[in-house]
C-alpha positions in Angstrom: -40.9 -1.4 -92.5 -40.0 -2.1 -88.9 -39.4 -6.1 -90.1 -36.9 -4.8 -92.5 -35.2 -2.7 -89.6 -35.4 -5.7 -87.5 -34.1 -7.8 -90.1 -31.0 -5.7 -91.5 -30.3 -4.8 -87.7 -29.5 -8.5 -86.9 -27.4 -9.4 -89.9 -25.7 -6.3 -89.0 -25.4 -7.4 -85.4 -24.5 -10.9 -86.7 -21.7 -9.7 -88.8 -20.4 -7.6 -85.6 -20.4 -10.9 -83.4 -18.3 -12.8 -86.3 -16.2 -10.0 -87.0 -15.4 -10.1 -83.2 -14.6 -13.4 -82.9 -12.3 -13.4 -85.7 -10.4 -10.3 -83.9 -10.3 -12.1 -80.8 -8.9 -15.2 -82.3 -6.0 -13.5 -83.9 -5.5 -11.4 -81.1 -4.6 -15.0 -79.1 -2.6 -16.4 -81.8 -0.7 -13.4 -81.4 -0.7 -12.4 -84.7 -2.4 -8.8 -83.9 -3.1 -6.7 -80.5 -6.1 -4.7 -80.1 -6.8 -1.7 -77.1 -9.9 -0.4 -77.2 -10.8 2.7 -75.1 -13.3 2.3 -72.0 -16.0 4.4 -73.5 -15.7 3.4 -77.0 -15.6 -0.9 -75.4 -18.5 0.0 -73.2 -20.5 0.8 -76.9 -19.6 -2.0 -78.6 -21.5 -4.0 -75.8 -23.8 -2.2 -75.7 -24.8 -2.3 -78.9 -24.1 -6.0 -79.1 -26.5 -6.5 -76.2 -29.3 -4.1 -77.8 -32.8 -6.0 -78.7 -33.8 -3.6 -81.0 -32.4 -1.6 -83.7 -31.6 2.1 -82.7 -33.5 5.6 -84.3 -31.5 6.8 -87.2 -30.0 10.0 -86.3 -28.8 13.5 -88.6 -26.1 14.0 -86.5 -25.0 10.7 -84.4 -24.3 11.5 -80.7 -21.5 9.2 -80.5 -19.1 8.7 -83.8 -17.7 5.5 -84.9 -16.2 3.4 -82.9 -12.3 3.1 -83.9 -10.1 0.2 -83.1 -6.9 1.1 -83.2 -3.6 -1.1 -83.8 -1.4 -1.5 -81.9 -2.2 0.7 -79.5 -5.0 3.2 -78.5 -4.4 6.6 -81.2 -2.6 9.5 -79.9 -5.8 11.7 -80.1 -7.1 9.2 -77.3 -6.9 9.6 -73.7 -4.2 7.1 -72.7 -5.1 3.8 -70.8 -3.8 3.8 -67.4 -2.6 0.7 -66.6 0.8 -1.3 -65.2 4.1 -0.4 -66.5 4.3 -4.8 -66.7 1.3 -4.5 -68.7 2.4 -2.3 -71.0 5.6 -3.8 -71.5 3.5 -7.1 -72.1 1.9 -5.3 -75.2 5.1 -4.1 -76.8 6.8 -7.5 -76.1 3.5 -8.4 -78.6 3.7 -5.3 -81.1 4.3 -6.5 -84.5 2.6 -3.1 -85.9 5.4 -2.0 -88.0 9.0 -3.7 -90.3 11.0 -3.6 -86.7 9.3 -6.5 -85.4 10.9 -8.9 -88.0 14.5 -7.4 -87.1 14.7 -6.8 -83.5 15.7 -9.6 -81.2 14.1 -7.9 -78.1 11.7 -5.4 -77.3 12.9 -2.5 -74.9 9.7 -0.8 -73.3 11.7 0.5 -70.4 13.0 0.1 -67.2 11.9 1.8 -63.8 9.8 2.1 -61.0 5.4 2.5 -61.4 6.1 6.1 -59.4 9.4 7.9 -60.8 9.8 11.4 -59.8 11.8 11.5 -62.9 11.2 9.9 -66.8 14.3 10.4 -69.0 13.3 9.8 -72.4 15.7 8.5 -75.5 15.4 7.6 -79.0 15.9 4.9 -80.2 17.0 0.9 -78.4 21.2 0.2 -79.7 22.7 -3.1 -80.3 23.2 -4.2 -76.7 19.9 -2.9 -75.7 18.1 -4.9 -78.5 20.3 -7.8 -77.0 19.6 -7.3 -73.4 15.8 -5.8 -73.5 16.9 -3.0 -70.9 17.2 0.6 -72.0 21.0 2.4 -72.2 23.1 -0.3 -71.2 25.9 0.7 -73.7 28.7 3.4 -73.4 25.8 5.8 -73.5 24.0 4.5 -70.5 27.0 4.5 -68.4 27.6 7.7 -69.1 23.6 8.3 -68.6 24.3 6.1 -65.4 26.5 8.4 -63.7 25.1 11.9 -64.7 22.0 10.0 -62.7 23.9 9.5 -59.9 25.3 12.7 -59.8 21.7 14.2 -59.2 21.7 12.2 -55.8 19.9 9.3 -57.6 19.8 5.9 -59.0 19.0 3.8 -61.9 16.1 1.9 -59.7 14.4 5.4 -58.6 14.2 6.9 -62.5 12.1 5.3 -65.5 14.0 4.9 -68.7 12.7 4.6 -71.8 12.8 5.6 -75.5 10.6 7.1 -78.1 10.6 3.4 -80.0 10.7 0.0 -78.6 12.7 -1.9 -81.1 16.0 -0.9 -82.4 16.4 0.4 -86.2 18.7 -1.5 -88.2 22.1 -0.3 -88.0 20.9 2.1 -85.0 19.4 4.8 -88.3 17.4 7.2 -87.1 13.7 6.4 -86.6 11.7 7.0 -89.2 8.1 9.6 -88.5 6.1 6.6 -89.4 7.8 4.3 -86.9 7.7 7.2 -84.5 4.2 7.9 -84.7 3.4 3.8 -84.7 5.1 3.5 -81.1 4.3 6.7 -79.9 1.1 5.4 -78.2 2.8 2.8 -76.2 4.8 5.8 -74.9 2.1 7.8 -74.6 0.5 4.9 -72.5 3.5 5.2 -69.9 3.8 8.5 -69.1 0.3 8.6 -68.6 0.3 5.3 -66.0 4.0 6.7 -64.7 2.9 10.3 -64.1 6.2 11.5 -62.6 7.0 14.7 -61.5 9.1 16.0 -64.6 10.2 14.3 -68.0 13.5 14.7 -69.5 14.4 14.1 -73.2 17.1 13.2 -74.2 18.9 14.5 -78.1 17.1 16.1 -81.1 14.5 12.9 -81.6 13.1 12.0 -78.5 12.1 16.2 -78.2 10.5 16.1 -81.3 9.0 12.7 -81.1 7.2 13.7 -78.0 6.2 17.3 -78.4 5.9 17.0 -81.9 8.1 19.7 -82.5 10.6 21.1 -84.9 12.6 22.8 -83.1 16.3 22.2 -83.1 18.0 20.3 -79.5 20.8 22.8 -79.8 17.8 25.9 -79.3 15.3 23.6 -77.0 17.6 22.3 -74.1 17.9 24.3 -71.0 14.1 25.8 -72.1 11.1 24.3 -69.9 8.2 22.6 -72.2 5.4 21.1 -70.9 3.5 17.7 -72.3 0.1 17.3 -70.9 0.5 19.0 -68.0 4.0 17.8 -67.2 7.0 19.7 -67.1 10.0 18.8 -70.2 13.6 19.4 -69.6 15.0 18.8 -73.4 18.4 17.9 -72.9 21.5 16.9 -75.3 21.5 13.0 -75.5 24.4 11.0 -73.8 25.7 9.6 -77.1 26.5 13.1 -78.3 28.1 14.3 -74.7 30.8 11.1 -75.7 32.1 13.2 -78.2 31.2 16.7 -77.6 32.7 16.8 -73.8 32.0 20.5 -73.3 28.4 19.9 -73.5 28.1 18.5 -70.5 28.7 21.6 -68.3 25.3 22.6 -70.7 23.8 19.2 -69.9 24.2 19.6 -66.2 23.1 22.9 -65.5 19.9 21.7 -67.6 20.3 19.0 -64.6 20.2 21.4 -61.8 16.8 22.9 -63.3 15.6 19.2 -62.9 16.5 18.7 -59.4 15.2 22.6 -58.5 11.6 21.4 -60.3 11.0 18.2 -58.0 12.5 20.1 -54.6 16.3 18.4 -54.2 19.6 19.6 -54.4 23.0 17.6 -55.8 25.3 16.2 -53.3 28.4 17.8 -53.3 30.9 17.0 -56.3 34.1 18.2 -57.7 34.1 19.3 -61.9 30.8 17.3 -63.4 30.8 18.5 -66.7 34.2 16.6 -67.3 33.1 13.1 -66.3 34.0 10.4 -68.5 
């Protein structure tokens, strides 16, 4: 009995090694990108290493192990690692339709330790171009309600809920939302600032997995693991809607009061152009 254990343990185990090598080999020919939680990595070589087969179990300990494309899932905790890193991965994501249309990837743009995270929706035209977040009308505008806080581009991170830009700048779909999703999830967790601010109706509900309207959620604290939200009306819709921005910046002021600083002195913000 214990030959046939041995026996269907070690095709098993055979099958495992192949399996792996196959993986690894796409993985370098870039045509797939696998992240693997410590724990669950740390069992695979483990069994891989095992001699013997293992006592069948009623109720395993530890469940399957899942490998997860292209990023760990969101019910994982989130890898800690480099902001470079992470953009490295993304640059490689070709997990859902946007990779054949983008041109560029846009993971984001800030320092590893940001007080602040301000968090969009989706990469536009010149961002797909460039591979920087807001760098259109909307990130000027996003520019200079920054700088109104006492701040600067290089002392915020900037991202969005997706990495590549929809064609025609639609809105993200929920599968293409839940697809990038851990690749945010990955920098807030490696970023951990102080306070995260959202930024329109999408990047709210794309990260608190919410319903709830931006018109009601704005102004109102949330909180994502831990770290305070500020939802906030997104700089595209302050172009056209200029007496949103007095809302917008008094959501501001909340920000700076959460993280301890106070504006510099100013004449009218809410009818910058």
């Amino acid at each position: 009995m214990m030959v046939h254990a041995q026996n269907d343990f070690d095709r098993l185990q055979a099958l495992w090694h192949d399996f792996r090598a196959y993986l690894e080999y796409e993985r370098e020919e870039g045509r797939i990108r696998i992240l693997v939680a410590d724990k669950t990595r740390q069992r695979l070589q483990d069994w891989s290493a095992s001699p013997q087969p293992r006592k069948p179990s009623r109720t395993p300990a530890n469940p399957a192990p899942k490998i997860s494309l292209p990023a760990m899932a969101s019910s994982e905790k989130a890898e800690v690692v480099s902001v470079d890193q992470i953009a490295r991965d993304i640059a490689g994501c070709i997990a859902c339709d946007l990779a054949r249309t983008r041109t560029r990837t846009v993971p984001g743009h800030g320092p590893q330790r940001p007080q602040l995270m301000f968090i969009g929706e989706a990469p536009g035209e010149e961002e797909d171009r460039q591979g920087l977040p807001f760098v259109g009308r909307s990130g000027a505008l996003l520019t200079r309600m920054i700088q109104r806080l006492g701040l600067s581009r290089e002392e915020v991170f900037i991202a969005n809920i997706l990495k590549c830009r929809p064609p025609g700048n639609r809105k993200p779909t929920s599968t293409e939302q839940q697809t990038c999703r851990p690749f945010l999830e990955r920098q807030i967790a490696t970023l951990s600032p102080a306070v995260l601010v959202t930024l329109g109706g999408t990047a709210l509900q794309g990260l608190l997995q919410i319903e709830t309207p931006i018109s009601r959620a704005r102004g109102v604290w949330h909180t994502y693991r831990g770290i305070p939200v500020m939802p906030t009306y997104h700089p595209s819709y302050l172009l056209r809607n200029l007496n949103a921005r007095f809302d917008t910046w008094n959501d501001m002021l909340q920000v700076l009061d959460r993280i301890g600083r106070r504006p510099p002195p100013q004449n009218n913000p809410g009818t910058t152009s």
